[in-house]
N, C-alpha and C positions, 0 to 999 in steps of 0.2 A: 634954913635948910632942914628936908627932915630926911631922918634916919631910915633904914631899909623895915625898922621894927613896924614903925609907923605907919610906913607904904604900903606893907604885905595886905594889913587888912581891908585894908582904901583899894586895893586892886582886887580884891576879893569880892568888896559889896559890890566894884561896878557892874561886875560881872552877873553874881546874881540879882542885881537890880534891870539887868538888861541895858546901861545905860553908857552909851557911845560916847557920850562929853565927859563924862565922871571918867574915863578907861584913857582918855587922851589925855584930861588932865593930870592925871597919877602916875601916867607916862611919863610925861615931861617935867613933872615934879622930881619923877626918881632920875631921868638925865640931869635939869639943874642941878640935882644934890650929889650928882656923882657916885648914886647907891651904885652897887651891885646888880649889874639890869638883868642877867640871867638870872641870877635868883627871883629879883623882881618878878619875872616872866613863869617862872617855875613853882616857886611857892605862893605866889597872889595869883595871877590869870590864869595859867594851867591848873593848879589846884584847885577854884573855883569852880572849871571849865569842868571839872572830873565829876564835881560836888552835884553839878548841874546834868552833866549826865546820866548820873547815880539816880537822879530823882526823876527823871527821866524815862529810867526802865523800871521805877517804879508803878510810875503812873502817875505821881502827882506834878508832872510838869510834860508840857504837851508840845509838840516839833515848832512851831513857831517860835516859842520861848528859847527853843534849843538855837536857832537859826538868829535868835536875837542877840545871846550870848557870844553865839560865835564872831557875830558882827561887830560889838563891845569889844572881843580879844584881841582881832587881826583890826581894829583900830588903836590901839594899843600899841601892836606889834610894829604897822607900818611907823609911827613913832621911833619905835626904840630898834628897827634894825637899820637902819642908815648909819644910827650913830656905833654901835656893834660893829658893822662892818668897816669904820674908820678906823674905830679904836684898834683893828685888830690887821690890818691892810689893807682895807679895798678889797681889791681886784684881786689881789696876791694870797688871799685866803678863798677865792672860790674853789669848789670842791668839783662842779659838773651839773648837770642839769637833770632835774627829778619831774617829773610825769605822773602823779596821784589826782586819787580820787575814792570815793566808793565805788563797789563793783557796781555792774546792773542790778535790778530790780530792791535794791536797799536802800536805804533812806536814813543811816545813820551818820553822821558826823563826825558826833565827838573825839574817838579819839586819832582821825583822819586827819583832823582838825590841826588837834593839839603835835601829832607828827610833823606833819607839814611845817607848824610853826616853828617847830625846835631845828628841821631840817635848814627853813632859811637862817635863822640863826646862826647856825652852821657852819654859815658859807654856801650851802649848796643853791643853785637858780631854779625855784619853784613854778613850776606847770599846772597848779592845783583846780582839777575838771569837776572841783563839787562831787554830790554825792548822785545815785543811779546812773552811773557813768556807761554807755552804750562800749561794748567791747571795740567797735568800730573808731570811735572818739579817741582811745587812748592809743591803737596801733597807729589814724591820722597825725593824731598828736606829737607820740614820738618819732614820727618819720619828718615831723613841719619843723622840728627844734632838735633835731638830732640827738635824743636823750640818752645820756648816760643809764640813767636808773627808769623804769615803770614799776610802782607801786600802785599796787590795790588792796583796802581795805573791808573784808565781808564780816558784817558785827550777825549775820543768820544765815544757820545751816545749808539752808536751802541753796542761800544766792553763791556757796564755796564754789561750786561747780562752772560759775562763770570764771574765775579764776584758775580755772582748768582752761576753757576756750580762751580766753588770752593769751595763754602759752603758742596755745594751738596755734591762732590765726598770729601771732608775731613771726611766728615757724612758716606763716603761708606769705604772711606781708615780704619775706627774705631780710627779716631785721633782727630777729630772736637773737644771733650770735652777735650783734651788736649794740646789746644792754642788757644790763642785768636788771632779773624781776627779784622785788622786791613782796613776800604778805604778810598781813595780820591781820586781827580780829580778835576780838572773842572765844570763837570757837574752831581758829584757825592754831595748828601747829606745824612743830618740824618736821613730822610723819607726814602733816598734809606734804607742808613744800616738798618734801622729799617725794612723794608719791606723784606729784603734778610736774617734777622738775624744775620746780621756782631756785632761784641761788640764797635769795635771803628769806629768814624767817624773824620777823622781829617784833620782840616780844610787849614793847612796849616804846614810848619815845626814844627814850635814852640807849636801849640798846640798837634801836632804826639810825640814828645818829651814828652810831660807832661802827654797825657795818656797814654802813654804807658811805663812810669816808675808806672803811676798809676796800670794799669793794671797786672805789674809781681811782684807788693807788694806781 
């Protein structure tokens, strides 16, 4: 049986190795051993995933690599959330149904990604439209799954503005008042949300998680 000490770094390299079987493996290694699968998830694959985007916006790792990793995580994840969701109720611990993605014309991931994941985690039922997500796809979206929550994630300046037209055409679809939006980024704050009229601003995983179980109280 190994220890969560053990696992953390084993789900760190799969990720930066890019490697799918090694992330399944270390998965189900940390379910046999009955580690700590959120931490698992939090300090090996997300920390990773973060490591990986860092180098990312460097420059020395190129969108492919990024699109590899992420595939390595949410193979991981599909793993280790069935058994989460037992552990913790089933059914009895869903939260509502979330709608993300990247806005239009951005191409970042990361940490949409890493959202997403800690959302289903959660409890909550993930929608997840990938990244350059057409404004059109996400009001479809939440109108075809009746969603609680629409999240959008803009990681550059430019693309914040489509996270203004979302609002908008939610407002034109007659759905606005029934869900709450959800942003972050980069270089998204609570002056934006406030200024676009979004309800959530979150700042990071952890706090997307907490308002947005707040939010479908």
């Amino acid at each position: 049986m190994a220890s969560l000490e053990e696992l953390i770094p084993k789900a760190k390299n799969a990720i930066k190795e890019f490697d799918e079987d090694a992330a399944r493996e270390v998965a189900q290694e940390g379910v046999d051993s009955n580690v700590d699968l959120v931490k698992l998830i939090e300090d090996g694959f997300t920390a990773a995933m973060t490591e990986v985007g860092d180098q990312f916006e460097e420059g020395s790792l190129f969108l492919p690599h990024v699109i590899a990793a992420s595939e390595a995580m949410s193979a991981a994840v599909d793993i280790i959330t069935p058994v989460l969701e037992e552990q913790r109720g089933g059914a009895e611990e869903k939260h509502g149904g979330v709608v993300i993605g990247t806005i239009a014309g951005d191409i970042h991931t990361i940490g949409k990604d890493i959202v997403a994941t800690m959302l289903k985690i959660a409890g909550f039922e993930l929608y997840d439209l990938g990244r350059d997500v057409a404004i059109e796809t996400y009001v479809n979206k939440a109108k075809e799954v009746d969603a609680d929550i629409v999240a959008s994630s803009a990681l550059m300046t430019p693309t914040m503005t489509e996270q203004l037209t979302l609002e908008e055409q939610l407002k034109e679809a007659g759905i606005r008042d029934n869900v709450k939006t959800m942003i972050g980024g980069a270089p998204v704050s609570q002056k934006w949300a406030d200024e676009i009229g979004a309800d959530i601003y979150a700042e990071n995983a952890a706090d997307a998680v907490k308002k947005a179980k707040e939010a479908v109280k």
